[in-house]
C-alpha positions as CSV (number, residue, x, y, z in Angstrom):
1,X,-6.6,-14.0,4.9
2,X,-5.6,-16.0,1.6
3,X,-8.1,-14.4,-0.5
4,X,-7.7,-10.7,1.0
5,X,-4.0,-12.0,-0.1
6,X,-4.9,-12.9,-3.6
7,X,-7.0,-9.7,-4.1
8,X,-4.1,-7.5,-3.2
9,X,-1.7,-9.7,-5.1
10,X,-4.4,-9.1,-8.3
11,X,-5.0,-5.8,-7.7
12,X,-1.2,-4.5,-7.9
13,X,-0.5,-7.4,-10.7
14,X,-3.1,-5.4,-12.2
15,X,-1.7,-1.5,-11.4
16,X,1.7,-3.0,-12.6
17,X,0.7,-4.3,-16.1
18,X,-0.8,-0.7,-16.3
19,X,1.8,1.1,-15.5
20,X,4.2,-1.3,-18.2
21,X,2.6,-4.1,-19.7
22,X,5.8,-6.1,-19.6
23,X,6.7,-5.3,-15.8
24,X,7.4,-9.0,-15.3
25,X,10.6,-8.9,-17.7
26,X,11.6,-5.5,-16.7
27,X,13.3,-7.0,-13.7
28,X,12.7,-3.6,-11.7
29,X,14.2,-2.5,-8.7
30,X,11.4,-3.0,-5.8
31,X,13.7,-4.1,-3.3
32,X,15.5,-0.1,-3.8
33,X,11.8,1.3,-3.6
34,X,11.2,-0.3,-0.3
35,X,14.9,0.5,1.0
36,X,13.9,4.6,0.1
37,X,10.3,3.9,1.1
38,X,12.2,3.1,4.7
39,X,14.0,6.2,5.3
40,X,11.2,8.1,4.5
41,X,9.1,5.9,7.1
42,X,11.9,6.4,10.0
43,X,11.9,9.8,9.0
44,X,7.8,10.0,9.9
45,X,8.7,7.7,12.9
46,X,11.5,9.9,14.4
47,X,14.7,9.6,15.7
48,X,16.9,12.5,16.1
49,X,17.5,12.5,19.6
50,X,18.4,16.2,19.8
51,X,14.9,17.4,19.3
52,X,11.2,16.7,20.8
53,X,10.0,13.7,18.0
54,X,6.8,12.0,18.4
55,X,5.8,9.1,15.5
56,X,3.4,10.2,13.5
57,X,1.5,7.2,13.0
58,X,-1.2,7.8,10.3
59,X,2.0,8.7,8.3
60,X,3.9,6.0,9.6
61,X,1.3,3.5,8.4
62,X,0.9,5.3,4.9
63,X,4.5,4.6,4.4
64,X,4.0,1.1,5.0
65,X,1.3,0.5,2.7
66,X,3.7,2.1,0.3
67,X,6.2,-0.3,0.9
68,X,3.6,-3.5,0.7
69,X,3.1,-2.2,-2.7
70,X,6.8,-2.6,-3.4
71,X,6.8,-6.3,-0.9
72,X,3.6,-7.0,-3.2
73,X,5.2,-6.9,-6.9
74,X,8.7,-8.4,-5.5
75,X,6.2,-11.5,-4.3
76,X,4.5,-11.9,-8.0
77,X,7.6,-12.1,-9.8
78,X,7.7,-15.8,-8.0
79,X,4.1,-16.8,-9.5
80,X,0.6,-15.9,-9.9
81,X,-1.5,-14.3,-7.1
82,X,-3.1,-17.7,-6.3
83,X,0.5,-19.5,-5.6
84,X,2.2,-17.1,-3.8
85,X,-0.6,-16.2,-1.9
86,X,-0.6,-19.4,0.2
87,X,3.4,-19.0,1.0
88,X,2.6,-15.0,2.6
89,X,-1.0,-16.7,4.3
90,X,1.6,-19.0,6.0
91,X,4.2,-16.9,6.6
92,X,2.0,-14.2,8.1
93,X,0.4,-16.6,10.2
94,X,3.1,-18.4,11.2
95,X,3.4,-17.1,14.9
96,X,1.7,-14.4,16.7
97,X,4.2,-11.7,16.7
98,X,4.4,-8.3,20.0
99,X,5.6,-5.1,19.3
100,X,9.0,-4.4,19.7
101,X,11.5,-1.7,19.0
102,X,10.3,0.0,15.4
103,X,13.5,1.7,14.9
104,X,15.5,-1.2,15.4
105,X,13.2,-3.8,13.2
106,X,13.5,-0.9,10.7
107,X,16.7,-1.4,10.4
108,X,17.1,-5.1,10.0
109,X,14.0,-5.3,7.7
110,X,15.8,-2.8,5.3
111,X,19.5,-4.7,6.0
112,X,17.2,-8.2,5.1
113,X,15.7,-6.6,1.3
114,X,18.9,-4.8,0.9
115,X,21.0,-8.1,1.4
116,X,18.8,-10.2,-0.4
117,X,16.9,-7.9,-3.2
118,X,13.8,-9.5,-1.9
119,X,10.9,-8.9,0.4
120,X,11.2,-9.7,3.9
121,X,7.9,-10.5,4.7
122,X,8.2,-11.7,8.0
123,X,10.5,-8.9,8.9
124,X,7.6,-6.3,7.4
125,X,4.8,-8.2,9.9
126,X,7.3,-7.1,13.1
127,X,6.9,-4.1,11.4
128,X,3.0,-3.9,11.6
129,X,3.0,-5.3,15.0
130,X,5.0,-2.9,16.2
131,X,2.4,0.0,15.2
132,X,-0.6,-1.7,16.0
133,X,-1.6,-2.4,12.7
134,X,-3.6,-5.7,11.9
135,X,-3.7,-7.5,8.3
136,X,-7.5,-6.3,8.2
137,X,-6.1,-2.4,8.1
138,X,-3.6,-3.2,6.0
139,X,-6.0,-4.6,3.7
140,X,-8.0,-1.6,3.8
141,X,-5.6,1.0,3.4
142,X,-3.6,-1.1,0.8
143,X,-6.6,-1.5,-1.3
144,X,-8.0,1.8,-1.5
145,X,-4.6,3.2,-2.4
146,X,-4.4,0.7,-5.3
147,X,-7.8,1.7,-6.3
148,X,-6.8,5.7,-6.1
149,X,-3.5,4.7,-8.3
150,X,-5.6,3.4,-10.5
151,X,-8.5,5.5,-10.7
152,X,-6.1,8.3,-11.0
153,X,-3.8,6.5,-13.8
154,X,-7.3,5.9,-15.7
155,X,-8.8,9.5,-15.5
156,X,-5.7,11.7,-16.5
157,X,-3.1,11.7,-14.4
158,X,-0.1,11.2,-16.7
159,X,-1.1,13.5,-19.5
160,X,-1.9,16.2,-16.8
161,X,-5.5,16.5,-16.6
162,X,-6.5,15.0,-13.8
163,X,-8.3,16.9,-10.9
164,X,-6.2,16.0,-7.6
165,X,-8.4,18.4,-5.6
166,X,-12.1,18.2,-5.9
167,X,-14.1,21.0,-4.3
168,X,-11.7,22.1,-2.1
169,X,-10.9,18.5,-0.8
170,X,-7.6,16.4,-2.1
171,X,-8.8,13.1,-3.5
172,X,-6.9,11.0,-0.7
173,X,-9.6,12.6,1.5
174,X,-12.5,11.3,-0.8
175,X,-10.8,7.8,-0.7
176,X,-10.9,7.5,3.1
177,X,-14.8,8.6,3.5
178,X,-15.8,6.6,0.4
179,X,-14.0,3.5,2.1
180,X,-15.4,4.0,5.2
181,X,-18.7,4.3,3.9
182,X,-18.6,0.6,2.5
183,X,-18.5,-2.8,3.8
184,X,-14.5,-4.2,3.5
185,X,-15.7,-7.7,4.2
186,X,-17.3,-7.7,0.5
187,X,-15.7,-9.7,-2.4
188,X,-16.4,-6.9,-4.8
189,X,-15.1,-3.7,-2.3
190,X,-12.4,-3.1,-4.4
191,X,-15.0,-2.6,-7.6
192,X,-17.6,-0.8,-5.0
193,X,-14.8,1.4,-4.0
194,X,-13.7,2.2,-8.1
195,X,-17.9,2.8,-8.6
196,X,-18.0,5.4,-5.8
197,X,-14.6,7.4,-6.9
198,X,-15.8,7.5,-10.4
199,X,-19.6,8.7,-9.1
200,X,-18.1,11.2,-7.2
201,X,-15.4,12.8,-9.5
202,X,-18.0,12.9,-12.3
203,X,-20.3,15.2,-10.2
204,X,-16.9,17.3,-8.7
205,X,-15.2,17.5,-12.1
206,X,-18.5,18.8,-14.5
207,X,-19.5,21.3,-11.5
208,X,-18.3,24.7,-11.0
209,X,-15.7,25.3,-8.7
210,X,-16.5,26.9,-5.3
């Protein structure tokens, strides 16, 4: 777990810095991003009770990767990847955790990062364990998001020219074949995953379209 920790931790250290090289001294607000992040998530979850809701839970676990991105840069502002990745290794392994009420945990996750403009780790692992969702998928998902933001950041995206949709196919789609085409368990996946975006948009973007 601590070096799928300190890979994550690198990764958005490293999606920060290109975003603003001086993210660090920017003191900005994460703990807000994960409080609207939230709503958003309930919103997926459901709960009006005066209509037929059911969770949508692919959604549901895209919004908390979203929010881990947010947990992720509120943790580095404490240290490097390497130091704070053995306090959220023993935090998140601190005691096995069953699922509970979602909308309720919800709640006192946001209350917790709203109260304390930090991120309330272990409150976001009731969160996990109430959908089902182990650190392995989490580390899956989280990573080839990071690597899209990325990849996406690098080939265009903010002067316009990027290609979201390639062949008839949004590039979120791509991400989720290409990852589960490769092995997670490797130390470079993250650089296997960038290799096989970059393959792929080169032949998509020079062909003509459909």
């Amino acid at each position: 777990m601590q070096r799928q920790l300190q890979l994550m931790l690198t990764l958005q250290d490293e999606i920060n810095t290109l975003v603003n090289t001086d993210w660090r001294q920017q003191n900005f607000p994460w703990y807000r991003a994960i409080w609207v992040e939230s709503a958003e998530l309930l919103d997926h979850f459901g709960w009006k009770w005066w209509k037929k809701q059911e969770p949508e839970l692919d959604q549901v676990k895209l919004e908390l990767v979203d929010i881990w991105h947010f947990g992720l840069s509120l943790e580095l502002q404490q240290g490097s990847p390497d130091q704070v990745a053995s306090a959220m290794e023993a935090e998140l392994s601190g005691r096995n955790r069953i699922a509970g009420d979602f909308r309720a945990n919800l709640e006192t996750f946001t209350l917790n990062t709203l109260a304390s403009r930090q991120f309330d780790l272990t409150g976001f692992a009731q969160l996990l364990a109430d959908v089902d969702m182990g650190f392995d998928e989490l580390y899956r998902r989280y990573v080839g998001k990071n690597i899209l933001n990325r990849f996406r950041q690098e080939h265009g995206y903010k002067d316009g020219t990027y290609l979201k949709v390639w062949r008839g196919r949004e590039d979120n789609e791509h991400l989720v074949e290409l990852t589960d085409s490769l092995d997670t368990g490797e130390a470079d996946f993250a650089e296997q995953l960038y290799r096989a975006l970059a393959e792929r948009y080169r032949a998509v973007s020079k062909a003509p379209a459909n």
